[in-house]
C-alpha positions in Angstrom: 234.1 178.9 214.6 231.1 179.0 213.0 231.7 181.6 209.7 229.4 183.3 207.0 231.1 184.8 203.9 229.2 187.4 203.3 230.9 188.8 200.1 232.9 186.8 197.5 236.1 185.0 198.6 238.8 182.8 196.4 237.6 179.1 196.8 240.8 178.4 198.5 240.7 180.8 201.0 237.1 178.9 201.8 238.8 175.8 201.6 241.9 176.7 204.4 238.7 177.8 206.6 237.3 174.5 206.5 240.2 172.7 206.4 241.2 174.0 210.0 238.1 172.9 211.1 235.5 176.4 210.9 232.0 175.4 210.1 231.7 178.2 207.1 228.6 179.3 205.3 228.9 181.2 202.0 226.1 183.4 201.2 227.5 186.0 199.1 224.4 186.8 198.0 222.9 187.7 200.8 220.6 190.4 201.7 220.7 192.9 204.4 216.8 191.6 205.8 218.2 188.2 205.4 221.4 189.1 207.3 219.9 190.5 209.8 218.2 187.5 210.4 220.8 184.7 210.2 223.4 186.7 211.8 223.0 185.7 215.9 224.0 182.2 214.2 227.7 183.4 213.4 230.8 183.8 215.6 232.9 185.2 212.5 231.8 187.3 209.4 234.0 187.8 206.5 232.7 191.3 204.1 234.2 193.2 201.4 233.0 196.9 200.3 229.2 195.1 199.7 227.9 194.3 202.7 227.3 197.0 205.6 228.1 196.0 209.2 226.1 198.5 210.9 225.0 199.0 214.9 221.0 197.6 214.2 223.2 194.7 212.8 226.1 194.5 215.2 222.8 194.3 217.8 221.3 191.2 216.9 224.8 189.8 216.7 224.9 187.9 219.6 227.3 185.5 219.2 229.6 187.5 217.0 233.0 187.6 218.3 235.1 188.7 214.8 234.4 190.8 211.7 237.1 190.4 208.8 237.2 193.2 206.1 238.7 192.0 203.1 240.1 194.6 201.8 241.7 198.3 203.6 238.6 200.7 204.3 236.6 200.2 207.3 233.8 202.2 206.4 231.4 199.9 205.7 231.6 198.8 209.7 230.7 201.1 212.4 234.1 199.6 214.1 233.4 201.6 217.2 230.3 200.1 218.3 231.6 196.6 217.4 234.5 197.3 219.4 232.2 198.7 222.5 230.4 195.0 222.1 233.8 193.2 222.2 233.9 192.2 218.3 237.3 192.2 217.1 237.4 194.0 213.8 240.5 193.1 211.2 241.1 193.7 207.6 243.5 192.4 205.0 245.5 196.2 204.9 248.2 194.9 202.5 247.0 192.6 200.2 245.3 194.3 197.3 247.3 197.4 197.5 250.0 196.7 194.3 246.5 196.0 192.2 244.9 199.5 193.8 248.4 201.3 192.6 248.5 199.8 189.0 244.5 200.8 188.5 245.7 204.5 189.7 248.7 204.4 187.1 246.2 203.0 184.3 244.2 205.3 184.9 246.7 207.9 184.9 247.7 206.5 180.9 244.2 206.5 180.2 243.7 210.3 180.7 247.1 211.2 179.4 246.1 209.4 175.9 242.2 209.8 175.8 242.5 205.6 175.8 239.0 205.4 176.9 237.7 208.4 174.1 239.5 206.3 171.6 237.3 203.5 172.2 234.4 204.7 171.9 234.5 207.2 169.1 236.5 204.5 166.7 233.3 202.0 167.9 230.8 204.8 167.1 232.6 205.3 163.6 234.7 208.4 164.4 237.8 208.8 163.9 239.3 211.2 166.0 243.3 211.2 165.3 244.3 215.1 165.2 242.2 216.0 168.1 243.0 213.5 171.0 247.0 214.6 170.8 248.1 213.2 174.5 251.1 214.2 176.9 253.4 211.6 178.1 254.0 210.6 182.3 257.7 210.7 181.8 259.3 214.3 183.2 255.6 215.0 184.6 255.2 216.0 188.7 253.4 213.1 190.6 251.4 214.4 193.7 249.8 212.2 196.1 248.0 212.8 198.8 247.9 209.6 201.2 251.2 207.9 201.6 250.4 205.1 203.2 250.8 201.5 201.8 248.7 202.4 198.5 250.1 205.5 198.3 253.7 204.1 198.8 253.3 201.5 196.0 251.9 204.2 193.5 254.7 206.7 194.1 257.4 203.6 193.3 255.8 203.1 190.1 255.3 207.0 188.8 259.3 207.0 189.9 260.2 204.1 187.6 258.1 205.9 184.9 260.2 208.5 185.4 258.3 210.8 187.0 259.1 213.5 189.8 256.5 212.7 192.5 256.3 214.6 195.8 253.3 213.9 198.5 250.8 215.2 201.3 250.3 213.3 204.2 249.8 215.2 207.7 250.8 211.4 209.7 253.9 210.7 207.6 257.4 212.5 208.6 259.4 210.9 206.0 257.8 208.6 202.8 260.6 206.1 202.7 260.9 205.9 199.1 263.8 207.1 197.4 263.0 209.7 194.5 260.0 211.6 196.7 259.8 214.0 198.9 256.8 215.6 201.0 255.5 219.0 200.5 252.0 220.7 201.9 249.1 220.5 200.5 249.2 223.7 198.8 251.9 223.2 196.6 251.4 219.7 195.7 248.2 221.0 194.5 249.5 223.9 192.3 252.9 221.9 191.1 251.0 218.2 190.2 250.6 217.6 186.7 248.8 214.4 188.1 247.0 214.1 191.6 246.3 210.7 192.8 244.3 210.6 196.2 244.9 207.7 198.6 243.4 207.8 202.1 240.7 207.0 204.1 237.2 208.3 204.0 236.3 209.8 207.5 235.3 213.1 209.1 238.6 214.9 208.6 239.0 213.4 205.0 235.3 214.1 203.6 235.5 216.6 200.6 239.1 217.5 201.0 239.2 218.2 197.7 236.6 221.0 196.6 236.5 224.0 194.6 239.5 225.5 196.7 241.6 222.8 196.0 240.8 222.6 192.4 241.2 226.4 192.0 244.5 225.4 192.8 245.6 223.1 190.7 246.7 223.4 187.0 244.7 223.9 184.3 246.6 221.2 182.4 245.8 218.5 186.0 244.5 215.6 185.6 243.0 214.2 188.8 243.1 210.1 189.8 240.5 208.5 192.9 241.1 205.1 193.5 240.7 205.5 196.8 237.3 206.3 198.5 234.6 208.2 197.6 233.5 211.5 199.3 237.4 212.3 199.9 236.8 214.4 196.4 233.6 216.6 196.5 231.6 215.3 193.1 229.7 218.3 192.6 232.9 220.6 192.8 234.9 218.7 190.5 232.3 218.7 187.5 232.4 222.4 187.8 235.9 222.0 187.8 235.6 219.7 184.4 233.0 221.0 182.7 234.3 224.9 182.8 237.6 223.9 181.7 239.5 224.4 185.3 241.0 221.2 185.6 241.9 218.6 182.5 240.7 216.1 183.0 239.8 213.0 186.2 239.4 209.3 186.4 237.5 207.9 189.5 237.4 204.0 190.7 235.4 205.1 193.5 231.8 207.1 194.4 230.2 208.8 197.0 227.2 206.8 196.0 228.1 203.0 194.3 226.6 202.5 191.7 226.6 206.0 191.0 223.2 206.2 189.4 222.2 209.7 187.7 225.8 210.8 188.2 226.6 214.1 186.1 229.9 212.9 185.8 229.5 210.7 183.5 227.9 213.0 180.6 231.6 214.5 180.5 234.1 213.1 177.8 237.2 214.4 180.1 235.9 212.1 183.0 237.0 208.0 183.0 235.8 205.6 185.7 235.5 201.9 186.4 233.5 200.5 188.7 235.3 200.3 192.3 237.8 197.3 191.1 240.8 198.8 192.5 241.6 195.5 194.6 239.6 192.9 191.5 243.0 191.3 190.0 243.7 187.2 190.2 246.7 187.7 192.3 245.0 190.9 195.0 241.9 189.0 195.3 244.2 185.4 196.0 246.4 187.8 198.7 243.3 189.3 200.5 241.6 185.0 200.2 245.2 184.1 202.1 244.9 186.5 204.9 241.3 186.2 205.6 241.6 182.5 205.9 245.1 183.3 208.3 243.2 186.0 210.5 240.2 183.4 210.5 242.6 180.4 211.4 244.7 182.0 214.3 241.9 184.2 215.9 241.5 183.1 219.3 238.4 185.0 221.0 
């Protein structure tokens, strides 16, 4: 097939395309006027979270017979109408999710131990010992809401930490890890030390967490997105932060990337990084490997 990488991809991943004979173009610079010119070239396009695959594209696709998502959302591709057109539309689901997991649990240490606060008041010349006293994970209720793959990884890790981790998920009838347990969304919310979102960004998911929920939860919370954002309302969560209602939050993710303006980020009890959930050496290797197999084996 004739390929575009749209997005970055491991060289080798590049290099198992072309070995199996695809005729691949990488342009992972490329622009969405530009895209929407080159793209009636392509039978396959490869995208991460960057590039949008949207219906005025998905139009002028002509030849397009397979979109691979590297990666798990599929928000950035109106799937539907590539699927009404006869695209094909595949991600790499498992891949990244142990590196997605270990952000969530870093990020859980960093609010737990002001890590991030640290930093920056010892580089501004401060040197604030007595008041950035932490709590530890150990003994601490876990609650996660999404246990699906991501979900599944994180809850192994906060029960090797020692943690007692229960979880929401309306789809899931039993989590399958030993040491967990499911509960509503109520009480996970008003028994979690630490709330960790992982889930999908959609309709039924959009703001699920909002002042309600957050007038739920402890005062003592502290609230983890790695996941997508928009599942956690923005607005409602730094009145939650800045009246004292909730501890403190760490976010990988934004409703808007990069989150320009965002109040969130005047607040000293609010961590982020910028959406690199799946950006380790070995998750980005595992998503190159299955792009290049879904590539390799799709037969239109």
């Amino acid at each position: 097939m004739k390929v575009l990488i749209c997005d970055p991809v491991s060289e080798t991943a590049i290099n198992k395309m072309k070995e199996a004979g695809n005729d691949v173009d990488v342009k992972s610079d490329v622009t969405p006027e530009e895209l929407l010119e080159i793209i009636p070239d392509y039978e396959a396009i490869v995208v991460r979270s960057r590039t949008k695959v949207r219906k005025p594209l998905l139009e002028k696709a002509k030849n397009l017979k397979l979109i691979v998502r590297g990666g798990v959302g599929l928000d950035n591709i109106d799937v539907d109408d590539a699927k009404s057109m006869g695209i094909e539309v595949r991600n790499t689901p498992t891949a990244s999710s142990a590196s997605v997991a270990e952000l969530a649990v870093g990020h859980m240490f960093a609010l737990a131990r002001h890590i991030p606060r640290g930093t920056a008041s010892l580089k501004s010349g401060e040197w604030l010992k007595k008041k950035l006293k932490g709590t530890e994970l150990a003994g601490k209720t876990l609650g996660i809401i999404g246990i699906g793959r991501i979900g599944k990884e994180t809850a192994k890790k906060g029960v090797a930490l020692g943690m007692n981790v229960i979880a929401y998920d309306p789809y899931v009838k039993e989590p399958g890890i030993e040491g967990v347990s499911l509960v509503n969304l109520d009480d996970l919310l008003s028994k979690s030390d630490f709330v960790s979102l992982h889930l999908p960004h959609n309709d039924e998911t959009h703001h699920l967490i909002s002042t309600e929920q957050f007038s739920k939860m402890k005062e003592s919370v502290y609230f983890v997105n790695c996941a997508r954002g928009g599942v956690a309302d923005e607005d409602a969560l730094y009145e939650a932060l800045s009246s004292g209602k909730i501890a403190g939050a760490a976010f990988d993710v934004f409703e808007t990337e990069p989150p320009a303006d965002n109040k969130l980020l005047k607040l000293d009890n609010f961590f982020c990084t910028p959406h690199i959930g799946a950006s380790t050496k070995e998750g980005q290797g595992r998503v190159g490997n299955e792009i290049a197999k879904i590539i390799n084996e799709f037969r239109a």
